[in-house]
Every structure is written in structure tokens, then in C-alpha cells.
VEXMI-709070 format. One line per 8 residues: their letters; for each residue x, y, z negated of C-alpha. Coordinates in nm, 2 decimals, padded with zeros to 4 digits. Layout:
<atoms>
A> X:Y:Z; ... .
</atoms>
This chain:
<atoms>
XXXXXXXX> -02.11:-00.95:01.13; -02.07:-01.26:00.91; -01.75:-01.40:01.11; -01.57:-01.05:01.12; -01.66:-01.01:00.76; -01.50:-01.33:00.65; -01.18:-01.25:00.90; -01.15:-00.97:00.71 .
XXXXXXXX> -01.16:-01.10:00.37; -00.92:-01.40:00.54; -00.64:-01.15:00.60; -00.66:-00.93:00.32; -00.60:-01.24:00.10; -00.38:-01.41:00.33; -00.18:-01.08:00.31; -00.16:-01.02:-00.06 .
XXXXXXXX> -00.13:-01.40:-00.13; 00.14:-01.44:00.12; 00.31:-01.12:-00.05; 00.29:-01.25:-00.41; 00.48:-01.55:-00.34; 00.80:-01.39:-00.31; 00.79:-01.03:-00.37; 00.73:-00.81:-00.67 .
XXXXXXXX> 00.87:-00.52:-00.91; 01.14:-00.69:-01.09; 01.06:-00.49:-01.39; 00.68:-00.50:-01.39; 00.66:-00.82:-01.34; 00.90:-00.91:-01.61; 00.68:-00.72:-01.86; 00.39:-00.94:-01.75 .
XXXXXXXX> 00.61:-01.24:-01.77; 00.70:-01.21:-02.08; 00.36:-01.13:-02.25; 00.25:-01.41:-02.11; 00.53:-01.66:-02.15; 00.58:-01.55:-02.56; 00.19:-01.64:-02.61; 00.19:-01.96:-02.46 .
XXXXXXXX> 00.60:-02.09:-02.53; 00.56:-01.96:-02.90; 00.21:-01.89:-02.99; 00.27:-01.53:-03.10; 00.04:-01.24:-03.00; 00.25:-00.95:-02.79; 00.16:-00.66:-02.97; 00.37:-00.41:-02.81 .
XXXXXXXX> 00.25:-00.52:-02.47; 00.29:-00.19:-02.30; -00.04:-00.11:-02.13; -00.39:-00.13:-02.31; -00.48:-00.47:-02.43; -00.75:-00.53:-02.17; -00.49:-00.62:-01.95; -00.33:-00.87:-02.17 .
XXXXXXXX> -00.64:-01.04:-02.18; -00.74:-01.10:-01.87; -00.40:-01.18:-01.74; -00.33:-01.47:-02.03; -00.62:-01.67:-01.91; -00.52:-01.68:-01.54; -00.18:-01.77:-01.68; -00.32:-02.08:-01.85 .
XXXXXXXX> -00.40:-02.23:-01.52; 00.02:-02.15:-01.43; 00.14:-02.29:-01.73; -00.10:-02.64:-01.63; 00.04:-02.66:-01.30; 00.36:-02.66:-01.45; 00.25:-02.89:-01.68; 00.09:-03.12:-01.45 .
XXXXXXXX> 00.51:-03.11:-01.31; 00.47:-02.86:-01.02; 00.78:-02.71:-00.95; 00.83:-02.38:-00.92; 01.15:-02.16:-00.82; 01.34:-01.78:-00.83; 01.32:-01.62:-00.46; 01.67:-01.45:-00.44 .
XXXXXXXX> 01.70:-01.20:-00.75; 01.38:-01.20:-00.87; 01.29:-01.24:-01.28; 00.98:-01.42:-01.21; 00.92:-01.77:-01.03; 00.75:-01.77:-00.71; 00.42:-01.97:-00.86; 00.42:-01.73:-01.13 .
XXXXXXXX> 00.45:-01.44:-00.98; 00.11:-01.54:-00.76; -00.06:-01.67:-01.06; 00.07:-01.33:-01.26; -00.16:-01.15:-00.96; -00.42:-01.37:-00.94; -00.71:-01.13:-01.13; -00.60:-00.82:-00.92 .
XXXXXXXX> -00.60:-00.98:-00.61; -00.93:-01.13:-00.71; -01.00:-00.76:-00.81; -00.94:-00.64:-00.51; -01.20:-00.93:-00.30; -01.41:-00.79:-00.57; -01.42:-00.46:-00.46; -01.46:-00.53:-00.10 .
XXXXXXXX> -01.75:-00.70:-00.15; -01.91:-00.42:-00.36; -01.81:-00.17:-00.12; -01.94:-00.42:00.19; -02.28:-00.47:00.01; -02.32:-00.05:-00.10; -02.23:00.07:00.27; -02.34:-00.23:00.45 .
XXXXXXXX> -02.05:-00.11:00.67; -01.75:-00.34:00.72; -01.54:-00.09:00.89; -01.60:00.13:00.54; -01.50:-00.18:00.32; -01.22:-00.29:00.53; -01.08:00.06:00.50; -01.02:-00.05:00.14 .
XXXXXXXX> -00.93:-00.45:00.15; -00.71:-00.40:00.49; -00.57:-00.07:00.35; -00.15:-00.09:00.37; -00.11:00.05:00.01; -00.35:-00.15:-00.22; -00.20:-00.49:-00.02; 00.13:-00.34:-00.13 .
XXXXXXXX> 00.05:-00.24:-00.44; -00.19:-00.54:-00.54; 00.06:-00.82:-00.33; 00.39:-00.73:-00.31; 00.47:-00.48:-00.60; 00.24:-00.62:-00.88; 00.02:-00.36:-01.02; -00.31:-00.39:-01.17 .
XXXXXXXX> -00.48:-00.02:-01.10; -00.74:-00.28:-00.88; -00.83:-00.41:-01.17; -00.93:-00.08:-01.31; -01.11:00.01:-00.97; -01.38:-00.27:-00.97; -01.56:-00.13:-01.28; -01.54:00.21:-01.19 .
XXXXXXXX> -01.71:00.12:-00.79; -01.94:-00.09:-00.98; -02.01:00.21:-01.24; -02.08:00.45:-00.92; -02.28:00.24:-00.73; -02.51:00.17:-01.01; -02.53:00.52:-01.08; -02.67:00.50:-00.69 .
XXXXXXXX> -02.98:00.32:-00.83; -03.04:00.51:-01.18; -02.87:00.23:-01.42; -02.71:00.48:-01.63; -02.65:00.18:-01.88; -02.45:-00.03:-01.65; -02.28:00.22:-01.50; -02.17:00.38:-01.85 .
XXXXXXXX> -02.03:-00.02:-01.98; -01.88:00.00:-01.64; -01.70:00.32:-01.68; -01.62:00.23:-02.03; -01.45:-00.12:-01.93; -01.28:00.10:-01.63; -01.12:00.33:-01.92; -01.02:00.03:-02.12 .
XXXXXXXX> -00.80:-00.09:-01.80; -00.72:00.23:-01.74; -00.76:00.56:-01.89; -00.84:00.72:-01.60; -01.20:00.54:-01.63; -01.26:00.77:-01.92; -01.31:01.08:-01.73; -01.65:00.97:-01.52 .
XXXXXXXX> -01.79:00.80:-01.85; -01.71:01.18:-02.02; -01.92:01.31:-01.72; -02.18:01.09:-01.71; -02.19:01.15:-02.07; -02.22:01.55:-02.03; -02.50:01.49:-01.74; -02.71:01.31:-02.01 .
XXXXXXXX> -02.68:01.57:-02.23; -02.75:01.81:-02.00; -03.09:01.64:-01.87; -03.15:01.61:-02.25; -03.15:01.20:-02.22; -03.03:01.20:-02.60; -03.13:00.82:-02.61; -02.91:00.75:-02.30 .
XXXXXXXX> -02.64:00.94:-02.44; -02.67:00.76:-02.79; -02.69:00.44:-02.60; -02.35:00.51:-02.41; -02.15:00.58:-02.68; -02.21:00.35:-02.90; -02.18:00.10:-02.63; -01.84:00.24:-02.55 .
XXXXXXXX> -01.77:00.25:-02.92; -01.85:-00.12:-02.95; -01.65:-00.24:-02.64; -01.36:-00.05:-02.76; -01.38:-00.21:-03.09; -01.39:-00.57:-02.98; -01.12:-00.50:-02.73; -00.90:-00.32:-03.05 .
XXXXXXXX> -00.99:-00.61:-03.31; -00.66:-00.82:-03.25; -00.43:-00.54:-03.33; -00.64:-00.45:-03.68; -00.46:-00.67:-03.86; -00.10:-00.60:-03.80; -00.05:-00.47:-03.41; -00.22:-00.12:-03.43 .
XXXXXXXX> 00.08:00.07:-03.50; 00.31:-00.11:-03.20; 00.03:00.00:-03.08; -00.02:00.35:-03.12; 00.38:00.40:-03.14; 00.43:00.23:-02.81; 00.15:00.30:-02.59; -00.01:00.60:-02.74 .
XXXXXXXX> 00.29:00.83:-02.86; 00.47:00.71:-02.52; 00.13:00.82:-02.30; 00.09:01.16:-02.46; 00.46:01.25:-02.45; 00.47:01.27:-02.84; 00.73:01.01:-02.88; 01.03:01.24:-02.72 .
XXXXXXXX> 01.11:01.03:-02.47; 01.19:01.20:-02.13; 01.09:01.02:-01.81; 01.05:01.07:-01.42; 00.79:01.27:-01.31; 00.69:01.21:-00.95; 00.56:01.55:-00.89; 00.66:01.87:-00.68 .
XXXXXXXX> 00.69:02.11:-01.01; 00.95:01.87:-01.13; 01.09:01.77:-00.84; 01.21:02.15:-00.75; 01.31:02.26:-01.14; 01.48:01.92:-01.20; 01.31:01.91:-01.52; 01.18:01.58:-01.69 .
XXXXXXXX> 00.87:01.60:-01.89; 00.77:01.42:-02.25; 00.43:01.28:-02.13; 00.20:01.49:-01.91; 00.41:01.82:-01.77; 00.21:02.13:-01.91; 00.09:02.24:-01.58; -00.15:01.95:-01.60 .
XXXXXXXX> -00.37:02.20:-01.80; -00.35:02.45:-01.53; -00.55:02.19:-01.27; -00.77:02.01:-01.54; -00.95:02.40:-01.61; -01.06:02.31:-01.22; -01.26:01.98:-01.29; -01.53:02.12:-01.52 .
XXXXXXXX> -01.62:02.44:-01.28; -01.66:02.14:-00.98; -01.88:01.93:-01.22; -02.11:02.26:-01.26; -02.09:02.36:-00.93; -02.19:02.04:-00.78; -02.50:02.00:-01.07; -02.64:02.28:-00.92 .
XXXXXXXX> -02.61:02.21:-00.55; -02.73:01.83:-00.60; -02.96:01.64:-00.83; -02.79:01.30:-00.75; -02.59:01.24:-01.09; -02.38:01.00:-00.84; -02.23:01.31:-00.67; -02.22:01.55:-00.97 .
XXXXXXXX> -02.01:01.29:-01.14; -01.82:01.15:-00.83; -01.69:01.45:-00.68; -01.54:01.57:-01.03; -01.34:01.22:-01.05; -01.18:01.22:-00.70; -01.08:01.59:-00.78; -00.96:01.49:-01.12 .
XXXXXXXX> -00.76:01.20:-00.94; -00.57:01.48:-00.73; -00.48:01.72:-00.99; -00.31:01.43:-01.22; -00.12:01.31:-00.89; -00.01:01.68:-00.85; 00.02:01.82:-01.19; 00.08:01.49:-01.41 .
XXXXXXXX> 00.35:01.28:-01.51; 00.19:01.07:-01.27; 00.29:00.73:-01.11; 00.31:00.62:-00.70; 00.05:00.36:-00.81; -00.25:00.62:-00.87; -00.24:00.76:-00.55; -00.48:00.43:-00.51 .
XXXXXXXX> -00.76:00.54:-00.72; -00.84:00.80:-00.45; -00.92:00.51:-00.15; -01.23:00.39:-00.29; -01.38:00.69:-00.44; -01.33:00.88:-00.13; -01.48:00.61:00.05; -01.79:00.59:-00.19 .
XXXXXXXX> -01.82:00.97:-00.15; -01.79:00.95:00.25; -02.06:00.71:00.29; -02.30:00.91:00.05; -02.22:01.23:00.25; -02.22:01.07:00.61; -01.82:01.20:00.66; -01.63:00.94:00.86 .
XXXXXXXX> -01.38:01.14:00.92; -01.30:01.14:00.54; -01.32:00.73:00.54; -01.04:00.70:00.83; -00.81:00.98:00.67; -00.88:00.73:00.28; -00.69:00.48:00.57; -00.40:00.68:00.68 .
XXXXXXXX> -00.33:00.88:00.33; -00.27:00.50:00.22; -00.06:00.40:00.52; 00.15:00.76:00.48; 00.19:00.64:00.07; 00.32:00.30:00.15; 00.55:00.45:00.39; 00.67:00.72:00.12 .
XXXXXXXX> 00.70:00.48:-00.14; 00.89:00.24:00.02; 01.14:00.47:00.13; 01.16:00.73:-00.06; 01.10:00.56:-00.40; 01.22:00.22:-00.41; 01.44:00.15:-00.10; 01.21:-00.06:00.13 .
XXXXXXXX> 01.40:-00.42:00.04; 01.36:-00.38:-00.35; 01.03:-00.51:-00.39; 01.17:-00.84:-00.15; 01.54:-00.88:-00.26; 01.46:-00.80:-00.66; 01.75:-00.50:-00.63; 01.78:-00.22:-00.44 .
XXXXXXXX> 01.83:-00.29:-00.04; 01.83:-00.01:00.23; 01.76:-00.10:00.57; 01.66:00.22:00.70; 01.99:00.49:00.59; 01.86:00.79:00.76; 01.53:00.75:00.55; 01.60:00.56:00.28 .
XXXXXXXX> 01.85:00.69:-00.05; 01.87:01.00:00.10; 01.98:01.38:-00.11; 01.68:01.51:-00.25; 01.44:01.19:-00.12; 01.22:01.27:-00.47; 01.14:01.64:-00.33; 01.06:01.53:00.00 .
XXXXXXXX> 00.80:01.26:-00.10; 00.63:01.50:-00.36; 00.61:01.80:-00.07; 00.46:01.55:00.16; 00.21:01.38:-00.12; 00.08:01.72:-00.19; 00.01:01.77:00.14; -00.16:01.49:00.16 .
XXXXXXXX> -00.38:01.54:-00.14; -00.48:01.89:00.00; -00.59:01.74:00.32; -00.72:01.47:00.13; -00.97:01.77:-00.03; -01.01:01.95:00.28; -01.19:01.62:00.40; -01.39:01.60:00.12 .
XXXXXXXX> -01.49:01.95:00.07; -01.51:02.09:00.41; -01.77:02.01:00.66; -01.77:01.68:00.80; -01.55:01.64:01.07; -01.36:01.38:01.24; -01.07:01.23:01.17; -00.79:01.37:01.50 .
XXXXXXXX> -00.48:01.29:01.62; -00.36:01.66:01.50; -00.32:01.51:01.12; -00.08:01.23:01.16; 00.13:01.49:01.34; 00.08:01.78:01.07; 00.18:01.54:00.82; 00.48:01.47:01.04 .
XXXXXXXX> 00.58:01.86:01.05; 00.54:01.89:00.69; 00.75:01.59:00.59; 01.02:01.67:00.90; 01.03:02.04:00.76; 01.09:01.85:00.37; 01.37:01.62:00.50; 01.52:01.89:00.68 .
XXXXXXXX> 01.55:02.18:00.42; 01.55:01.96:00.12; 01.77:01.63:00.24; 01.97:01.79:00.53; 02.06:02.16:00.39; 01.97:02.10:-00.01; 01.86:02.40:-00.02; 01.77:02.32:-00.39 .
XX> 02.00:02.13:-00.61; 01.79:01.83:-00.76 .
</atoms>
């Protein structure tokens, strides 16, 4: 058990170091770059870094050990068109692929399963989303395992400054310390609840205290506004409602209230069926994950935050055949993203590349990967409210008819104009 564990944690590193050397998101790396490079080139604080400040944090001191190297005359170089060195962009990834070991070992030590914690470190999309494109939802994932697992031994504390430095990274790590905040209430554990929130309330504040002084409105302006679609600006939406009107939202599309009406009713419904607070406030999270990927101005990059929660929930309710579909929904969104999104050179060359013409830059290629995502995410909740059942050969190939029948009326014929 010891050797295949440490093989395991030997190739998932191997892979996302080996990734991070030379590949990465041109653009979101460049916005890491450049955070990091005008603190320690000029001293000044970014204050319109554009995610929440946790982030910045942690990535500027993992940067200082860059910035040494180079220092101590370490060379470093541009692979092909790429914004960001080679050195840099490993260093720029160090905390999530550290994140990500994290993880695995938190998972490893919960299940005491290796095939359930490989599911996650081995999985195809968080190595491509951790090592070769560059983004940091891992980093928002540790706290939130670490919140639920806690929850698995009655440390409601822990698992509420968990959740609350989860939603700090993320927003997304709000919604399970909202729940966990409601199941307080609702056992009447006042203290507990008091306790929560003004832990949350004091994390927040020392996270906020830089940008008192003179950042809070780049701030709210340029992360807040932007988030909540009140700035006007009009961007992408990577859903299907979009993708068949051709319509680009402000923020989150208004059929994201539509789904979230579903969340509370599952949080009820499950508080009566179980008296573990670790399922009442899971299973409400992994179906609030699903209706922001299908109603929301969502990105390809939280389709992730579904692996290990699923995985958490398939160990607690003995459903394997939910942890080996977590495996293949993230195989099926690396595929989808790289093709259908990006072009599957981008994220090596630093500019668009197609390899593959017949799947790549084809008519219509936003509607066929939201068609095939949603049917995904259904099958995705089939697994996890359904009986347990295992994973069979017949869901690769369903997944195959629904994306052949997507390319085929949307790419091929057009029958909608997008």
C-alpha cells in the first residue's frame, strides 16, 4: 500500500510539474505574473488584482522563492509564445500543485482507499487544470475536503474556518459555510452559530485589511461589480441557455435563480432523511455545484469542484460506481475543453493551434460542449441520487451518442445559428 501510494503521488506531481514548465493560459498566467512581478520589481501593492485577495497572498510568497533563484543568477527562459518564463510559470503553480498533494492526502487518510484518492490526484482534468492551464480552483478545494471531513468527526469549528477560508479563495466555499450555518440554527447550537460567524467575520476582516486604506474600491469596482454582472460588461457564458439564444449575460444569466430555488428543498429533504450534518450539507453543495455549471455564467474550470465532493459523498454512501464516473466526467471535460474551447495546442504553443480539424474550431463547437456537459452533470446526479450502482461500459457510449447527435445537428447541419 505504501509503494503504490507514493507511485501515485510520484506521477501526479511528475505530471503537473512536468506540465508547468512549459505550458499554461497565456492570459491567466499573465495576470498572476504581473501581480506578482509589480510587488516585488516596484514595491507597490496590486489592488485590482482580479480575484479575491487570498489568492494574492499566497501566491506572492511562493514567488519570493522565484524571484531568489533568479537572484541567486538562475536563468530562466520563454517556451515558444508564452508571457511567462518557464521557472516562473512552475513557481506561479507551486501552491496549487501543492494544493492538489494536499488533497490527496486528505482524501487518502478519510477513505483509507487509494483507488478513491487517486481518482482525484490522477484525474486528467485537475492535472490539466492545476499543470498545464494554471488555475487555482485546487486551492479553494483543500479547505472545503478539509471542512467536510471534519464535519465527519463533529468539529463544527474547524470545519466552519475551513469553509470560511474555502469562500475566501473562492466564493463557491460560501455556500456549505451558509449551510452549516442554517444546520446550527436549526439544532438550536446558537453558541456554534455565534462562534462561526464571527469567526468568518474576523478571517474576512484580516484578509480585507490591505485594501482599507486605499484598494477597496478597485476592489469592489473590479471584482465585485464585475462578479455580480453590475458593471455592464457582457461576457461568455459557457452554458446551453446561452449557447442556443446567442445571448451574452452581465454576470450570472437569470436562469441561475430558476436552479438555486432547488438547493434549499435538497438541504430539507436530506435533514430529514439523515442526522449526519456531513450529508445534509454535502449533498446540497455538489447539487449547488451543478446548477451554477448549468445555469451560471460559469467557467470550464468549476466543472472540478464536483470530483472531490462526489468522491467524499461516494465513500460516505458506499457508491463506487459514483467514484469511477467522478474519473470519467473529468476525462470527458479535459477532452471538451481542449477541443472545443481552446484548440488542444493553445495551452502549449501560447496561441491558438489545431491539430485535430474535424473536432477542433468547428461551427457551433460552444453548443456542442454545453449539450454534452449537461449531460454529463445529469448523469453526474443520477449517480449520486439514484441507487448505487456500478459504473458500465453503456455510459462512455451514451455520452458518445449525445455528443455525436450535438456535433451532428449543431456543427454539421447548424440547425441553430450561434
Amino acid at each position: 500500500m505504501r509503494n503504490r501510494t507514493l507511485a501515485t503521488l510520484l506521477v501526479g506531481l511528475a505530471a503537473r510539474i512536468e506540465l508547468a514548465s512549459f505550458a499554461g493560459h497565456p492570459v491567466d498566467m499573465t495576470l498572476l505574473a504581473y501581480s506578482s512581478r509589480l510587488y516585488y520589481e516596484t514595491g507597490r501593492f496590486d489592488i485590482l488584482f482580479p480575484s479575491l485577495p487570498l489568492i494574492y497572498y499566497i501566491q506572492l510568497p511562493f514567488y519570493s522563492l522565484y524571484v531568489l533563484a533568479r537572484n541567486a543568477g538562475i536563468p530562466d527562459t520563454a517556451f515558444l509564445y508564452h508571457s511567462t518564463f518557464m521557472l516562473e510559470g512552475l513557481f506561479l503553480r507551486l501552491p496549487i500543485i501543492l494544493s492538489d498533494a494536499a488533497t490527496f492526502a486528505v482524501l487518502l487518510r478519510y477513505t483509507g482507499k487509494l483507488r478513491y484518492a487517486a481518482f482525484y490526484f490522477l484525474n486528467p482534468f485537475t492535472i490539466y487544470l492545476t499543470g498545464a492551464w494554471g488555475m487555482y480552483d485546487s486551492l479553494m478545494m483543500l479547505p472545503m475536503v478539509v471542512g467536510f471531513v471534519s464535519l465527519t468527526r463533529d468539529k463544527r469549528r474547524i470545519a466552519g474556518v475551513s469553509f470560511a477560508i474555502s469562500g475566501l479563495l473562492k466564493l463557491f466555499g460560501f455556500i456549505p459555510f451558509a449551510l452549516l450555518g442554517i444546520e446550527n440554527l436549526l439544532q438550536r447550537r446558537f453558541r456554534e452559530f455565534a462562534i462561526q460567524v464571527g469567526l468568518g467575520l474576523a478571517l474576512t476582516l484580516v484578509v480585507f485589511a490591505p485594501y482599507f486604506q486605499s484598494g477597496l474600491e478597485g476592489f469592489y469596482v473590479g471584482f465585485v461589480l464585475r462578479f455580480l454582472g453590475l458593471s455592464g460588461a457582457r461576457t461568455r457564458v459557457y452554458n446551453v441557455f446561452s449557447a442556443l439564444s446567442g445571448v451574452r449575460f452581465g454576470g450570472s444569466s437569470p436562469y441561475l435563480w430558476l436552479g438555486a430555488a432547488i438547493v434549499p428543498g435538497i438541504f430539507l429533504l436530506e435533514r430529514a432523511r439523515s442526522k449526519s450534518s456531513f450529508r445534509v450539507i454535502l449533498l446540497p453543495t455538489i447539487v449547488s455545484a451543478v446548477i451554477l455549471d448549468i445555469f451560471s455564467q460559469s467557467e470550464p474550470q468549476w466543472l472540478s469542484w464536483i470530483i472531490p465532493l462526489s468522491l467524499l459523498y461516494a465513500f460516505a454512501t458506499h457508491r463506487d460506481g459514483l467514484a469511477s464516473y467522478s474519473y470519467f466526467f473529468g476525462v470527458m471535460c479535459t477532452v471538451l475543453s481542449t477541443t472545443l474551447l481552446q484548440t488542444s495546442g493553445y495551452l502549449v504553443e501560447g496561441i491558438p493551434f489545431v491539430l485535430f480539424r474535424s473536432f477542433e474550431g468547428i461551427p457551433g463547437g460552444l453548443l456542442v460542449y454545453s449539450i454534452t456537459i449537461i449531460g454529463l452533470l445529469f448523469l453526474m446526479l443520477g449517480y449520486t441520487f439514484s441507487k448505487p450502482v456500478r459504473f458500465k461500459i453503456e455510459i462512455p457510449a451514451l455520452v458518445a451518442i449525445v455528443y455525436l447527435q450535438a456535433y451532428f445537428w449543431f456543427s454539421v447541419m447548424r440547425v441553430v445559428s450561434v
